[in-house]
N, C-alpha and C positions, 0 to 999 in steps of 0.2 A: 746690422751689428747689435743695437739696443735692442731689437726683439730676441735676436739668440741669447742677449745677456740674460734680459727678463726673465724668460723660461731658464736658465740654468739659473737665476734666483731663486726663482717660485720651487724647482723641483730640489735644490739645497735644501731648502728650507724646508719643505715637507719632509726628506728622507731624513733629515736632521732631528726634525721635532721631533717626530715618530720615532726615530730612532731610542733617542733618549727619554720620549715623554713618560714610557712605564716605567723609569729609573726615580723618578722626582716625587715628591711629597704631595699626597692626597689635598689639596687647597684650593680656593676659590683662584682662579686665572683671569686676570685682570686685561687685555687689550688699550692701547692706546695710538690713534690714529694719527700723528702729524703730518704724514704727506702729501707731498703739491699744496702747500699752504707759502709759500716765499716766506720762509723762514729763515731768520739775519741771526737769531740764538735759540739758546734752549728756554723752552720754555720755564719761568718759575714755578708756576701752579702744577706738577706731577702731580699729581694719586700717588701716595705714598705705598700703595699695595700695586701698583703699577708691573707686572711680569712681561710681557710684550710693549716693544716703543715704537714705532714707525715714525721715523723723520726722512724717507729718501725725498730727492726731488726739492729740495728746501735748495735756500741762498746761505748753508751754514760756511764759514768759512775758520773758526775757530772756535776750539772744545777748552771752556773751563776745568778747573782741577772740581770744581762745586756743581758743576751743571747737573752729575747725575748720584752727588752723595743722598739724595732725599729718596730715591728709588732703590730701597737696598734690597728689593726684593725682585729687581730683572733679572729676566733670564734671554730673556729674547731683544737685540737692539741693531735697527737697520737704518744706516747713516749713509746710504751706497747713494751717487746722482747730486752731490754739492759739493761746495767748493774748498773742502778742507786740504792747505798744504802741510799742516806740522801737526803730528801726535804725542802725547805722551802718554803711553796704555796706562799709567800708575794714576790717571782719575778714573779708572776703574777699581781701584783696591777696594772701596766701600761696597763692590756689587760682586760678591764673592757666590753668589749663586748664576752670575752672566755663563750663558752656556754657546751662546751665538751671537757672531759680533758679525757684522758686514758694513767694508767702509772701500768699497772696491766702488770706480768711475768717481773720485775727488782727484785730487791734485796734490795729492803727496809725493814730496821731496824726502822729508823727515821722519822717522820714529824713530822714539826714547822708549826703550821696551821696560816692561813689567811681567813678571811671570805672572799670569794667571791659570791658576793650576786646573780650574774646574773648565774651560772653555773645551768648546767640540769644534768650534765652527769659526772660521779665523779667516775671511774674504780681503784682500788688498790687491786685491788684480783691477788692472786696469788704470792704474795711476802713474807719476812720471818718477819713480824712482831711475836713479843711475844704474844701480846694482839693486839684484835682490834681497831686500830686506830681511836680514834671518841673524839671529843673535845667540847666543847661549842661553839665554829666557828663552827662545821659540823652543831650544832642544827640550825643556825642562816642561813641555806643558803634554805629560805624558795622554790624557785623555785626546787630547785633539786627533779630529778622526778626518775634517777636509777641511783644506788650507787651498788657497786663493794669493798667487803672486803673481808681480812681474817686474821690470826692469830691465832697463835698455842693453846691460850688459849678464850673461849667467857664466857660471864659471865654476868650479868643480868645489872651492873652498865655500861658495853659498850652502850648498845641499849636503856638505858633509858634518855639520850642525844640527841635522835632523835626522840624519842618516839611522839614527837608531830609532826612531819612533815610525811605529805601524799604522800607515795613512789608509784610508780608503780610496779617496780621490783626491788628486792633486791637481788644482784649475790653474793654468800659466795663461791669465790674458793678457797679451803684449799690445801694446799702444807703437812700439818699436823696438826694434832687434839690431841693436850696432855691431856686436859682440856672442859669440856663441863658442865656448870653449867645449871642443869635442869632449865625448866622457861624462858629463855632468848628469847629464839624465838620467845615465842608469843607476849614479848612484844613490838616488830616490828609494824609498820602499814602499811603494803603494800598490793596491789593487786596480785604479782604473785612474789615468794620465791622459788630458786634454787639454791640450794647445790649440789656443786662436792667436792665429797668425797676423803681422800687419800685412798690411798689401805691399807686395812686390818683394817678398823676403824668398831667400831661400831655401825653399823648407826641406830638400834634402836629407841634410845630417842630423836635421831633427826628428824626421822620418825613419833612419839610420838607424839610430841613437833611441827613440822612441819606443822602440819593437825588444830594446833588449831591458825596460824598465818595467813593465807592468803587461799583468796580464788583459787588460781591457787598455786599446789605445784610440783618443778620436784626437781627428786634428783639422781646425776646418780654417778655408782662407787660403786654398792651394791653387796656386795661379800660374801662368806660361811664361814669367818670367827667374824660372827656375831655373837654376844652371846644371846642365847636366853634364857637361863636357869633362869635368874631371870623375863623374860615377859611369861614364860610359864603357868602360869594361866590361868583360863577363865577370872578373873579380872582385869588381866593387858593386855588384849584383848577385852574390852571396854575403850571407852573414851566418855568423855562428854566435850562439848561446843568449838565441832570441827566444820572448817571454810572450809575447805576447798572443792569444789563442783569436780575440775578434778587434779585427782592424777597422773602424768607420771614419771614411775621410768624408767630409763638409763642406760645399761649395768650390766644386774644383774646377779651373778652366784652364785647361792644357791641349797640346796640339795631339795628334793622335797618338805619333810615335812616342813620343813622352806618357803616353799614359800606356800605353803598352809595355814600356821599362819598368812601371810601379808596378805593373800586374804578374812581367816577369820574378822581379825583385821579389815582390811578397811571397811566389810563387813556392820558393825554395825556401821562405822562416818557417817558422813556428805556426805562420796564423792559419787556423780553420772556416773563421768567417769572415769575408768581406764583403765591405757593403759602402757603397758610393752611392752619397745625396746629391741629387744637384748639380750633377754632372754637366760640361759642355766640353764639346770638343770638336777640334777642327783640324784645315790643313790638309796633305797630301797624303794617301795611306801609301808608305811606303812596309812598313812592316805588316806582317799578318801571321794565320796562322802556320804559314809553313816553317820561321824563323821563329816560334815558339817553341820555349824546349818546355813538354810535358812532364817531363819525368821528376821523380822525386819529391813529393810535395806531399802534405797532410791538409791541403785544404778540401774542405766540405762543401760547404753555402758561399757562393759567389749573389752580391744582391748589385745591382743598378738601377736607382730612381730618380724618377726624373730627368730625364736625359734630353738634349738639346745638341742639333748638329749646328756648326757652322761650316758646313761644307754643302757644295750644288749636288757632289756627286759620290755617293758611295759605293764601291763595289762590295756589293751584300754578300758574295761569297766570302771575302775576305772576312769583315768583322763578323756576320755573323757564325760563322763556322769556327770562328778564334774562341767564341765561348760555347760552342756545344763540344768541340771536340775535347773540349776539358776533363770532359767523364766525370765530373764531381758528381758528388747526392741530389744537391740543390741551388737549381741557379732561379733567380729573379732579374726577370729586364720588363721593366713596367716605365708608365708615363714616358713613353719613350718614341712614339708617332710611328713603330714600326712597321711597317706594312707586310713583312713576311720575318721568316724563320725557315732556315737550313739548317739539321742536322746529316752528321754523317752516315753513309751505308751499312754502317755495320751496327751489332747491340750497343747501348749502352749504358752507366750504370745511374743515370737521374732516378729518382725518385721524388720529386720535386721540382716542377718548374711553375713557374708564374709571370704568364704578359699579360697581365692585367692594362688595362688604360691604353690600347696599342692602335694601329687598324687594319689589326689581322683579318683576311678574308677567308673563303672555302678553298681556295688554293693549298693552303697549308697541310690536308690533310688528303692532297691530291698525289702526293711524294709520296715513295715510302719510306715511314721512320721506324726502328725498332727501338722499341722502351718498355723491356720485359721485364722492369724493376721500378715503371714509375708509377706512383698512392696517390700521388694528389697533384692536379692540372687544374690550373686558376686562368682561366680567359674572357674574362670580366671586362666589359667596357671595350669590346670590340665589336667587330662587322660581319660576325658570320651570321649564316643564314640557315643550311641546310642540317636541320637536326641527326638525319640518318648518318650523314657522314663522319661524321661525331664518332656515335654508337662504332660503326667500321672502323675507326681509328681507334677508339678504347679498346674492343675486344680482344687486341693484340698486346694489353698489356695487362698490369695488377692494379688496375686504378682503384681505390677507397673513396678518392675525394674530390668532384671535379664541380669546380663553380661557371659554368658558364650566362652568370647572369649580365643586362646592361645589352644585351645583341640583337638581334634581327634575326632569332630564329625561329622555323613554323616547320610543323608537319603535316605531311600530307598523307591521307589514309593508306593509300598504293604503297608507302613506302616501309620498307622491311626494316627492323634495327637489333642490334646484336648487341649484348653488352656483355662486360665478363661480370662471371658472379661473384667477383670480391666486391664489385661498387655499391656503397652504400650511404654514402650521403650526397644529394645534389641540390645548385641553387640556378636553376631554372629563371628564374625572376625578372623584371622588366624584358618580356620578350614582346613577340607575337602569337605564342601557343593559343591553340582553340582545343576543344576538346578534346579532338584526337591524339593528342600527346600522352594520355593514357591509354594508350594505346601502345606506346615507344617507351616502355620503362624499364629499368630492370629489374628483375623480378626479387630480388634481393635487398631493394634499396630499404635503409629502416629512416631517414631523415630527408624528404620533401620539400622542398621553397619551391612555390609557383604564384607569389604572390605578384599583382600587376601586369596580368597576362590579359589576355581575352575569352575567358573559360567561363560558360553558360550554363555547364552541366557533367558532373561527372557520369559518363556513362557508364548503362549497367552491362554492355560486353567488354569489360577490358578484364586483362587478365588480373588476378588475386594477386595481391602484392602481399604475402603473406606475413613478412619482417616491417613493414612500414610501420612508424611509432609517433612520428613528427610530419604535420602536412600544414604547408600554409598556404592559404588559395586567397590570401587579402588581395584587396585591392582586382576583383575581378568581375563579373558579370551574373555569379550567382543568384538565381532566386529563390534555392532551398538547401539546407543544412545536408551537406553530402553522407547517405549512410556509410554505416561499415561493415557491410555484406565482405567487400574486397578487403578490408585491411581491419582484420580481426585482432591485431596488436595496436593497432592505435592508442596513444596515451596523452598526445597535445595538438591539437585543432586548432588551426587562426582563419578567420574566416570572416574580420572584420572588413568595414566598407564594400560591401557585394550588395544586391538589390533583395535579400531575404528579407518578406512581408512576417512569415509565420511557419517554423521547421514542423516539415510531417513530421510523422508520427514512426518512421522510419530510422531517424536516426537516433528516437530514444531506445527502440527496440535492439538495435542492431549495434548502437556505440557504448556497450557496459562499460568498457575499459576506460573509454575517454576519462583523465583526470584534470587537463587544464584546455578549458575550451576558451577563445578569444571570438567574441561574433559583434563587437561594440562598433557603431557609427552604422548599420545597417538603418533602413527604412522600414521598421517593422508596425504590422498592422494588428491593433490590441484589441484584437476579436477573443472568441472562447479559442481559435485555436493555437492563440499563444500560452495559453493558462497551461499548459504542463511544460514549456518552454522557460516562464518562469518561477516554477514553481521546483524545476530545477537547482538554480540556484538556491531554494531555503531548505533542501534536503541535501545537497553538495554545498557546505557553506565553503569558499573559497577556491569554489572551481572554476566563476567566470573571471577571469581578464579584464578590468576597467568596469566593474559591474558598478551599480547608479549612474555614475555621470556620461557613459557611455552606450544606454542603452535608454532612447528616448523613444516613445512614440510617434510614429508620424502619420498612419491614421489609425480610424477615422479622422475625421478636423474637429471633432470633438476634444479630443484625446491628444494633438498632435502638441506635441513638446513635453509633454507628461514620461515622467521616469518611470520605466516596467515597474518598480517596485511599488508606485503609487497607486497601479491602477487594480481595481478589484475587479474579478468575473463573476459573480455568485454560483454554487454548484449546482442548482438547480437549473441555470441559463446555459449553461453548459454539458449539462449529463445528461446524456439522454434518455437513457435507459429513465436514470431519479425520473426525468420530467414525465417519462411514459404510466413510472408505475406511481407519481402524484395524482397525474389525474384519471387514471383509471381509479386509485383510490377517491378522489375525489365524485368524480361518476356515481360509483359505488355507492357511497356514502349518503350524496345526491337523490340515486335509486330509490337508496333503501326510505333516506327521510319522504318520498315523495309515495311512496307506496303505502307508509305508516298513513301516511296523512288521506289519502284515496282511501284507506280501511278506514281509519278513524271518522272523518266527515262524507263516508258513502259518495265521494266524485265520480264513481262509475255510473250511478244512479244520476246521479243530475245531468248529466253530460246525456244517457239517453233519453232523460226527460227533455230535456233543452232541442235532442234533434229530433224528437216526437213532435214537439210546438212548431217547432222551426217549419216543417214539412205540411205540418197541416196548417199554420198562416200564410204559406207562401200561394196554399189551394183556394184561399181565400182571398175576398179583394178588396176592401175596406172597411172601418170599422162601421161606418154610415151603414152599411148593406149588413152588418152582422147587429147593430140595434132591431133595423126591417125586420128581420129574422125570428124575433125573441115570439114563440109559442106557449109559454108554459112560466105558469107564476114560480117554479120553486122546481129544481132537481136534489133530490134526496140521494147521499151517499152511505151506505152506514154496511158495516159489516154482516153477513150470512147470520153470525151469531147473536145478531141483534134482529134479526127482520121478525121475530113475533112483538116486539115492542112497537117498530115501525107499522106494521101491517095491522096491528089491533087497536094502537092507540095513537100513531102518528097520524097515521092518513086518512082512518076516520074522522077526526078532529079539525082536516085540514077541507077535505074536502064539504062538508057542510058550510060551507061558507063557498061552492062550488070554487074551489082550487082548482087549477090544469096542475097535477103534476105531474114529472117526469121520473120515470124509475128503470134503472138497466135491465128489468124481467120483461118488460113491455114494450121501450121508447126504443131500444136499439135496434138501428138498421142490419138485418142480413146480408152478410157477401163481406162488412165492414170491417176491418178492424176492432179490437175492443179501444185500443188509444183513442181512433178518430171515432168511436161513439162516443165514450167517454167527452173529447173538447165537443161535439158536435151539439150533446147534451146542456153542457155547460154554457155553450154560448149563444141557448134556443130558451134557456133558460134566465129569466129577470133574478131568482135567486138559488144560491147554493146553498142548501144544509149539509151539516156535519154531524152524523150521530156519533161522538165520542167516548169511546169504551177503551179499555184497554185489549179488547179482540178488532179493534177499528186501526189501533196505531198497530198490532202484528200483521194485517193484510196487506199485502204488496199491490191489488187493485186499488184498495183506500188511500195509498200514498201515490195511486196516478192521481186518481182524482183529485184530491187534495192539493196535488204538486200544481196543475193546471190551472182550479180556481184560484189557487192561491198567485198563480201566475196572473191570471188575470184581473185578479183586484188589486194588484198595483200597477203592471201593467196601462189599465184602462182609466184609473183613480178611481170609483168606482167601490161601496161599501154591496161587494157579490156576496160575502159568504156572510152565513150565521150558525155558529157552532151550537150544539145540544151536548151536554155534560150529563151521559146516560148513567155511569157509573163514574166514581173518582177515578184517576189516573194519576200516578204516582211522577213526580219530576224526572225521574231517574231511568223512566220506561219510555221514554218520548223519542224516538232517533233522533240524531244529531242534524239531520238533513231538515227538519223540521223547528227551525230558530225561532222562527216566527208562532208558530204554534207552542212553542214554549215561552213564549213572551208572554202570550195572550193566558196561556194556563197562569202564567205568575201573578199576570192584574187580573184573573177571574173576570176578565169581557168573554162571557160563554153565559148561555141560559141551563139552567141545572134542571136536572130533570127529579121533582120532590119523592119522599119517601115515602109522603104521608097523602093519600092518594085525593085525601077530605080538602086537600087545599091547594089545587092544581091549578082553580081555576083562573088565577091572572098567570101564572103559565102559558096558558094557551092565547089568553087574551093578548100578551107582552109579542105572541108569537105570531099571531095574525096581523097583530100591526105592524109588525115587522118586515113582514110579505105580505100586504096591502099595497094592489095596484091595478089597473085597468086595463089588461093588455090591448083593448081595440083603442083608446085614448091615448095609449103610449105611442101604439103605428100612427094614427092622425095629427098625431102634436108634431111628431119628426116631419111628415109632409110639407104641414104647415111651417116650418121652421125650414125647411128644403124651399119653399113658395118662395119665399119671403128674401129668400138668401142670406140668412144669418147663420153665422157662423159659430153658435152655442149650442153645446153639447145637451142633451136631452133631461130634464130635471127630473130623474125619477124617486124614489123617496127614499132617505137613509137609514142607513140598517142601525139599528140600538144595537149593540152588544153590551147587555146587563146581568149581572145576574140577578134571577129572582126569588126569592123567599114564599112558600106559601103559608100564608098567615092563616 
């Protein structure tokens, strides 16, 4: 009883607030909490700006004339759950903006009224009044919109006090019922009239009486100790000039045949809907449907919830047949442990049923029923299985709406399904479906729930669901973003909790339409092939569902707990094409710098010189055996365009002091190479000259040579060469391949060849001594040094590179 209060507290009070809150004065709104505090008074310390009080649940048991003059600015005051016997509303006169008072479950005997003109909300239900409390002040409080009474006695002259004022809802909760004067009720003027009963009253005539007051009637606390024996007539099972259009009775426990009187009875008023919470019943079914008289009635929507037998034994034709053969628009029998459903042979006119919560099995659609008028079939929270069966039962009617989620159904491929093409919304949802269920759809349907199935993959042979707009596939076995090859209207996608690492590339091609996609709490892996997954999101700003905190990554383990929107791809790591055409740009570039640099420092040329050495050291076997070797004091290299210099003044000069030299017109081997004459020369030879001209550095033979010895005198450590400076050479004319030769031209270590022909002679002199050596002393010394087995290189005499002056 204290929960149903609550909630008609809490929902007063909202429809109240709301009601009036755009009527009141733009200000700060002040709350004050005293509740469940054992509270003996009022507080003195208020907030003088105080709009809202909360005191229920306190130990108040008496209200001052002072307690709330400090608070002139309430509007809102709940005193309801303490122990207040006596009122005087007139310590209200200082709160002339109080718009809701509740002082309903105290212990009021007494009120001394006061009009308060501005009040809406006026609760005294639930207290021990004798009589209902109602004065010439309650007529005068013309805004009051729901009022709250009760007392042990009602009677015709309480309510004809108010009778003029326009109520919304009038709550009568009784504590006890001694007294009930026929009549009284109607004379109320209200939209919607709810009586809580005490236990063991009988509510009858209040039922009666009820139905001809207000158009909305509930009444709850209806029990088997009702007397029915004086309404047991057919005539006191009519009524004329009833008001009432939706009847809800609340916790009812009657024997069967007594609730079958209340369904006759209602059968023939006013009311369109009825609806029974809470239901139990028991006992012997003597009545059913064959002593139901059908006729004449304007009822619509029959509902039953929660339903509870106390019986072992029911014969199911009987009650269940008592409410299909009704022929209404809409019936509801839910939570009700049903295990089947009987309708009749023939059409009928439901549009509307729901056994939600039952445990209905495939039997039910083993009958035949005709329902060529029914939209929408709710069988949610039951035990069927076979999906096809379904399909064959709908296709016989105009269904729009059928939820059969909460079941044990599966399909299997072999099986055939037929649907009619009005259906278009379904909720498929906590089944067994695997894939093939797309398979069994209708082709019509625009709104899809398949969410908590077993679905791995939508496949790509089902047929084109061409009106689908709404698909939710959460909670299933997903591991990629379904395209929309087949369902080319799609506009909202849920596809959260499923096993998707990273959506092809498929369904951004294929889902234009998609406007609100839900894919949060997936397992997704933050490689490049998520980067246009997320990047989604910052071109549709407000398209994903739960986006940050629902979209983490979970690999790599790098990555894992990091939010999509943290983590970066770079385009480069990602594009391929970019990465293909970087580094072929890069190549390129590469190329070109590496080609510059081969033309600029002549790398072609070194590289054959290097495997010209290469080839001819490897023909040779160490350097020991290449000293043995040495024939010839001095190998001369010097350019064609210098050999009259050489031939007239070098070698004459040289040989008078009986020189061995070597020269490429004479020393070189036939059948040979010019390369391996060339090293063959050089290394038979104790020294190199260099006749340096600038027709020396343009010959391509003169830079083998040169390349060689110059290999060889560092090579071997070794002062081999000694350059002659025949003509000047310009810095700038020297090839780049030749470093060292331009080093040597910068320090002038070269012998200069004089102009002045009178002053040559330490020229020659500087030059002899330069290439002064012993070649049969040089072979004997290395023997001897071979004898001996020392391991020091042979001492032959170092080259002066000077230049000379002749003086």
């Amino acid at each position: 009883m204290k929960r149903i209060r609550s909630i008609y507290i809490f929902c007063s009070i909202a429809i109240s607030v709301q009601g009036w809150a755009s009527k009141l004065p733009e200000e700060r709104e002040l709350t004050t909490n005293c509740s469940n505090m054992s509270l003996r008074k009022i507080p003195a310390d208020l907030t003088p700006t105080t709009t809202t009080l909360d005191l229920s649940y306190n130990l108040l048991s008496q209200l001052q004339s002072s307690d709330f003059r400090s608070v002139s600015k309430l509007k809102v005051l709940i005193l309801c759950h303490n122990r207040i016997q006596e009122l005087n509303i007139k310590i209200f006169e200082f709160n002339r903006e109080l718009r809701y008072l509740d002082l309903s479950y105290n212990r009021l005997k007494i009120v001394t009224w006061y009009s308060l003109a501005g009040l809406r909300h006026l609760d005294l239900s639930f207290n021990d009044f004798d009589t209902v409390p109602i004065c010439e002040e309650t007529g005068n409080m013309s805004h009051l919109e729901i009022l709250g009474l009760s007392g042990a006695k009602i009677q015709k002259s309480n309510f004809q006090k108010i009778a003029h004022l326009h109520l919304k809802t009038v709550f009568l909760g009784l504590r006890s019922l001694s007294h009930y004067e026929e009549g009284s009720l109607p004379i109320l003027n209200t939209t919607k009239l709810h009586i809580v009963l005490p236990m063991n009253t009988n509510f009858w005539v209040l039922l009666h009486d009820g139905i001809k007051t207000s158009k909305i009637l509930e009444m709850t606390n209806i029990d088997g100790k009702s007397q029915f024996a004086s309404y047991g007539t057919q005539k006191n099972l009519t009524l004329e000039n009833s008001k009432t259009s939706i009847l809800l009775l609340n916790k009812v426990d009657l024997l069967w045949d007594d609730l079958l009187l209340i369904f006759q009875f209602v059968w023939h008023t006013s009311v369109e809907c009825f609806q029974i919470q809470h239901l139990t019943f028991g006992g012997k079914v003597y009545l059913d449907h064959y002593s139901f008289d059908y006729s004449n009635t304007v009822m619509r929507t029959i509902k039953l919830e929660h339903v509870q037998f106390r019986i072992f034994y029911i014969p199911q034709e009987r009650v269940y047949l008592l409410f299909t053969k009704m022929d209404i628009e809409n019936l509801t029998i839910s939570d009700a442990q049903m295990p089947y459903m009987l309708f009749p042979i023939y059409p009928t006119r439901f549009q509307y049923l729901n056994f939600a919560n039952n445990i209905l099995m495939d039997d039910l659609f083993k009958q035949p029923i005709q329902l060529p008028h029914l939209k929408t079939l709710i069988l949610k929270g039951n035990k069927l299985e076979t999906f096809s069966l379904v399909s064959f039962f709908a296709n016989n009617t105009s269904l729009k709406h059928l939820d059969l989620s909460q079941n044990l159904l599966q399909h299997e491929n072999g099986e055939n399904c037929f649907w009619p093409e009005t259906l278009i919304t379904m909720n498929l949802s906590s089944n067994k479906f695997a894939d093939s269920v797309f398979r069994c759809l209708p082709r019509n349907i625009q709104i899809l729930d398949l969410n908590n199935n077993k679905i791995q993959t939508v496949p790509k042979d089902i047929i084109h669901l061409k009106s689908l707009q709404e698909l939710n596939l959460a909670f299933n076995f997903l591991t990629d973003l379904p395209g929309c090859s087949h369902f080319r209207k799609l506009s909202i996608l849920n596809i959260e909790m499923n096993l998707i690492l990273s959506p092809s590339l498929d369904f951004f091609q294929s889902c234009q339409e998609v406007k609100i996609l839900n894919a949060g709490r997936n397992p997704f892996r933050c490689t490049c092939e998520l980067r246009d997954f997320i990047q989604l999101e910052e071109y549709s700003e407000g398209m994903m569902i739960g986006w940050l905190d629902s979209y983490i990554c979970e690999y790599p383990l790098t990555l894992k707990g990091t939010l999509l929107k943290d983590v970066h791809l770079p385009e480069l790591s990602c594009n391929t094409t970019l990465l293909i055409v970087t580094i072929v740009v890069i190549m390129l570039v590469l190329g070109v710098a590496v080609a510059f640099c081969c033309f600029y420092f002549d790398l072609p040329w070194y590289l054959r010189m290097l495997g010209q050495w290469t080839l001819q050291r490897i023909r040779k076997t160490t350097q020991e055996q290449l000293k043995r070797n040495v024939q010839f004091h001095v190998f001369i290299a010097y350019s064609e365009h210098d050999s009259t210099w050489v031939k007239h003044e070098l070698i004459p000069n040289l040989e008078k002091k009986e020189k061995l030299i070597c020269l490429h017109e004479g020393n070189f081997d036939p059948g040979k190479s010019i390369i391996e004459n060339i090293m063959n020369c050089i290394e038979k030879s104790y020294k190199s000259i260099f006749v340096l001209s600038p027709n020396f550095v343009q010959s391509e033979w003169c830079h083998y040579e040169l390349y060689f010895a110059h290999h060889s005198l560092f090579h071997e450590n070794s002062d081999y060469i000694i350059f002659i400076l025949l003509e000047p050479i310009p810095l700038y004319c020297i090839p780049t391949k030749y470093p060292k030769l331009k080093a040597l031209m910068e320090k002038k270590a070269y012998l200069e060849w004089p102009k002045d022909r009178r002053i040559c002679g330490l020229f020659w002199a500087n030059l002899r001594a330069a290439i002064n050596a012993n070649l049969l002393e040089t072979r004997e010394m290395y023997e001897l040094q071979t004898f001996v087995g020392l391991n020091e290189e042979s001492q032959g005499s170092a080259i002066s590179l000077i230049r000379t002056d002749c003086l």
